[in-house]
SEMI-413667 format. One record per residue (C-alpha): x, y, z. Coordinates in steps of 0.02 Angstrom, whole numbers. Example, Ala and Ser with C-alpha at 12.3 -4.5 7.8 and 13.67 -1.06 7.14 Angstrom:
<rs>
r x = 615 | y = -225 | z = 390
r x = 684 | y = -53 | z = 357
</rs>
This chain:
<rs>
r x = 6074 | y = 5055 | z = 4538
r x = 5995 | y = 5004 | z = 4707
r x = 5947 | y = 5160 | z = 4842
r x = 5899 | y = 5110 | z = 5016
r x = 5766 | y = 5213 | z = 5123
r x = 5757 | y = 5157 | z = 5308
r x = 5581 | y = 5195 | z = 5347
r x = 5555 | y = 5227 | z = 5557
r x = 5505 | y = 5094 | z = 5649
r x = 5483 | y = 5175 | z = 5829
r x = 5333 | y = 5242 | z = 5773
r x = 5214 | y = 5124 | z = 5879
r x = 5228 | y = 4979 | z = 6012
r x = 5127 | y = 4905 | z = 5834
r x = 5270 | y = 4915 | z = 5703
r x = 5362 | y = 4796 | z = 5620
r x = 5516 | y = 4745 | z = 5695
r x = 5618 | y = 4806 | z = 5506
r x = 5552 | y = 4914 | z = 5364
r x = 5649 | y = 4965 | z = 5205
r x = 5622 | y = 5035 | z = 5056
r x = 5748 | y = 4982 | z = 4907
r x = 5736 | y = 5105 | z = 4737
r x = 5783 | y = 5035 | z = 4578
r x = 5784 | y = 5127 | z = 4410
r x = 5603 | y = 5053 | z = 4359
r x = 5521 | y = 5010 | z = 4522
r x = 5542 | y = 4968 | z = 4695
r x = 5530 | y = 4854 | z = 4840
r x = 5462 | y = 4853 | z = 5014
r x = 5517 | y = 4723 | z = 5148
r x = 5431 | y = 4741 | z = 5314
r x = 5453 | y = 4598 | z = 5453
r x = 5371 | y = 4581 | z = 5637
r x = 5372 | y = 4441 | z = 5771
r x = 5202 | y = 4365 | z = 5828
r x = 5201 | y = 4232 | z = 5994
r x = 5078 | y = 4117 | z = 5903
r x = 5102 | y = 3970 | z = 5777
r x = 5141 | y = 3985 | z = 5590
r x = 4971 | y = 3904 | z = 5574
r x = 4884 | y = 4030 | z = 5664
r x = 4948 | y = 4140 | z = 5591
r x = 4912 | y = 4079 | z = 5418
r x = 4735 | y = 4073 | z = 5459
r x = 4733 | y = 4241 | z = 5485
r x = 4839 | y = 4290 | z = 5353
r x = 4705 | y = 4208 | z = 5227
r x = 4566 | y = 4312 | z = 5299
r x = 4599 | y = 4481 | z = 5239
r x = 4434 | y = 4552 | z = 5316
r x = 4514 | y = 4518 | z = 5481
r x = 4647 | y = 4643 | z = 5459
r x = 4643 | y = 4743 | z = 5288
r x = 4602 | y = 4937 | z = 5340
r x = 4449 | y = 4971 | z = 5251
r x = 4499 | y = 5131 | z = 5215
r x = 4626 | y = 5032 | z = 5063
r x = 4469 | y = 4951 | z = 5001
r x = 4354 | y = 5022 | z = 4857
r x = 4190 | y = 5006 | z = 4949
r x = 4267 | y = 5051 | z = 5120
r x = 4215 | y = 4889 | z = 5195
r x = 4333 | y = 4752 | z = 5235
r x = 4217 | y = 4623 | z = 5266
r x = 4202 | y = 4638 | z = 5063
r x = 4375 | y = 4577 | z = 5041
r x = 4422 | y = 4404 | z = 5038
r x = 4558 | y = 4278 | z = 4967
r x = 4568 | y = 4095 | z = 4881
r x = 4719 | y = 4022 | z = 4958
r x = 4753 | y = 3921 | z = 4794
r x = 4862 | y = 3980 | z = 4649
r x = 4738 | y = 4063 | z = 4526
r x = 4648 | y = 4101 | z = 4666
r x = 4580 | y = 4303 | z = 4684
r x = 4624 | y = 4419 | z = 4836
r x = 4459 | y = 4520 | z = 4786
r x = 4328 | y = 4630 | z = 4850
r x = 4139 | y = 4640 | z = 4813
r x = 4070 | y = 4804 | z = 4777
r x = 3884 | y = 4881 | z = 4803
r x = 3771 | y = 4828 | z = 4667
r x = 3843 | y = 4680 | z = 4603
r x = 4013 | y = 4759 | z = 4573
r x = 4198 | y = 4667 | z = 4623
r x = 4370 | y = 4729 | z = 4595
r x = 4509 | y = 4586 | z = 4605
r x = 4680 | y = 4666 | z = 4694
r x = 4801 | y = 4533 | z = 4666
r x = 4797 | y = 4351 | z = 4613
r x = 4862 | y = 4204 | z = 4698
r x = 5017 | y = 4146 | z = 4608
r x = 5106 | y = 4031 | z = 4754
r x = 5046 | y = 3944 | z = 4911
r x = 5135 | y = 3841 | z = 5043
r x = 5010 | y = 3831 | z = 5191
r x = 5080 | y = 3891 | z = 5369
r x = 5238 | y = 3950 | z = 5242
r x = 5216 | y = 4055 | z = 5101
r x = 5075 | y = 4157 | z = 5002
r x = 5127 | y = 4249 | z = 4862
r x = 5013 | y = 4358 | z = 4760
r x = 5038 | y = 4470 | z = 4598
r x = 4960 | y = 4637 | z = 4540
r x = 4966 | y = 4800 | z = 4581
r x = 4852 | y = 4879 | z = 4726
r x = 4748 | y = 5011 | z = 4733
r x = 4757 | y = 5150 | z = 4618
r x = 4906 | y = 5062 | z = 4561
r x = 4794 | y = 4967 | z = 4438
r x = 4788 | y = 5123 | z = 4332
r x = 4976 | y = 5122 | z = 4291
r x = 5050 | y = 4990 | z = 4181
r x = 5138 | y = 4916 | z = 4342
r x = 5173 | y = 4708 | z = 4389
r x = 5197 | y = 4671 | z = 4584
r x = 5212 | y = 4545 | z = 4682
r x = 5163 | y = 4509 | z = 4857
r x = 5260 | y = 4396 | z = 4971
r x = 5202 | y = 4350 | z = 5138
r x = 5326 | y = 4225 | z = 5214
r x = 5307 | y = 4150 | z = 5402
r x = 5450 | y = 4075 | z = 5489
r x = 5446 | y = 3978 | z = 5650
r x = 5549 | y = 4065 | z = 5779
r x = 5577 | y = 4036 | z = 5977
r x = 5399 | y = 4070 | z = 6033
r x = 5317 | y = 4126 | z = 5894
r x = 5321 | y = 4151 | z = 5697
r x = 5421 | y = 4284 | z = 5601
r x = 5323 | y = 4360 | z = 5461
r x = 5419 | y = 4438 | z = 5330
r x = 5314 | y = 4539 | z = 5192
r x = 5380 | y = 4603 | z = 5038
r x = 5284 | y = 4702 | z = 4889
r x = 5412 | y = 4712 | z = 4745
r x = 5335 | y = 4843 | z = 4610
r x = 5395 | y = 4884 | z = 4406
r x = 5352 | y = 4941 | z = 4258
r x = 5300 | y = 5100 | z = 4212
r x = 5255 | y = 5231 | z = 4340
r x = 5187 | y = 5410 | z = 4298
r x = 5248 | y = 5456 | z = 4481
r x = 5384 | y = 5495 | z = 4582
r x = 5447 | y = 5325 | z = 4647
r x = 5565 | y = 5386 | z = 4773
r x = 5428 | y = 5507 | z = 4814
r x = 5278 | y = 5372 | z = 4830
r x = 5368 | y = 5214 | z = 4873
r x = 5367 | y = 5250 | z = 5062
r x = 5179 | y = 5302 | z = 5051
r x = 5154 | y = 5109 | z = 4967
r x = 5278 | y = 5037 | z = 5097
r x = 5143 | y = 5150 | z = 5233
r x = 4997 | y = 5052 | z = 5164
r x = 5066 | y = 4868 | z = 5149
r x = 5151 | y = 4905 | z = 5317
r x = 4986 | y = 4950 | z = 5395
r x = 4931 | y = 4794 | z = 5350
r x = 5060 | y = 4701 | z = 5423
r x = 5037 | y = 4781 | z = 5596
r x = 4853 | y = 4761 | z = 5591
r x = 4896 | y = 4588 | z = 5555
r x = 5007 | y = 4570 | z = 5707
r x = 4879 | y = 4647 | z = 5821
r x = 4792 | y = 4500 | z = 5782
r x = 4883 | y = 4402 | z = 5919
r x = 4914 | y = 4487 | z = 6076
r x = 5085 | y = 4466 | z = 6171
r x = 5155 | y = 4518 | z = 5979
r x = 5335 | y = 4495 | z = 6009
r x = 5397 | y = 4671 | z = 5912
</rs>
């Protein structure tokens, strides 16, 4: 069985254009989508520079000029911590440049439960711009209340996602 939260998106001038939240009996997934008025490949070279966007305050050493990303399957979305530390997020498991990046792993303190996701970023060419899609599908076993803490993940990938399409100004939401 499938359940279907509508998350706001009249929060901001910022937000997406769509959110949603779909609950399944092991996990759930979050599809959030916004307009930009600049190229798919501008967009992608943002999109590959997490440091440029990424809210620190989702990082482990609250610095998001730590984080970066290997836009090559294999590659690591990862972050390097104080004294020699790192913590990889997600790895890259698909890339079609100005397209697709898809990554896998669970973020945050998600890492602590036995939990696969997978990250989708998908850009579209549209009239005057490039529709990004986003969607963080997450399974497995959860200690937590998913229809409790899915919208809080959705909040956090969303956030993302707008501070992505801040990026480029005249954002077409």
């Amino acid at each position: 069985m499938v359940r279907h939260i509508l998350i706001g998106t009249a929060l901001a001038a910022a937000s997406p254009a769509t959110a949603e939240v779909a609950l399944s009996d092991t996990g759930f997934t979050t599809t959030n989508s916004a307009e930009v008025a600049a190229a798919p490949a501008d967009v992608w070279a943002a999109l590959i520079e997490p440091a440029r966007y990424w809210n620190a305050d989702h990082s482990w050493s609250l610095d998001a000029a730590n984080m970066s990303l290997e836009p090559q399957a294999g590659g690591c979305f990862c972050e390097a911590l104080p004294d020699g530390g790192s913590a990889e997020h997600m790895r890259v498991i698909m890339v079609q440049p100005d397209q697709t990046l898809r990554l896998s792993g669970a973020l945050g303190p998600l890492q602590a439960e036995g939990l696969a996701g997978t990250l989708t970023w998908q850009l579209e060419p549209v009239d005057g711009g490039t529709r990004i899609t986003q969607t963080y599908a997450l399974g497995g076993h959860m200690q937590f209340d998913r229809e409790t803490f899915a919208p809080v993940v959705d909040g956090v990938v969303r956030e993302q996602l707008d501070r992505l399409v801040a990026l480029f100004p005249g954002n077409q939401d």
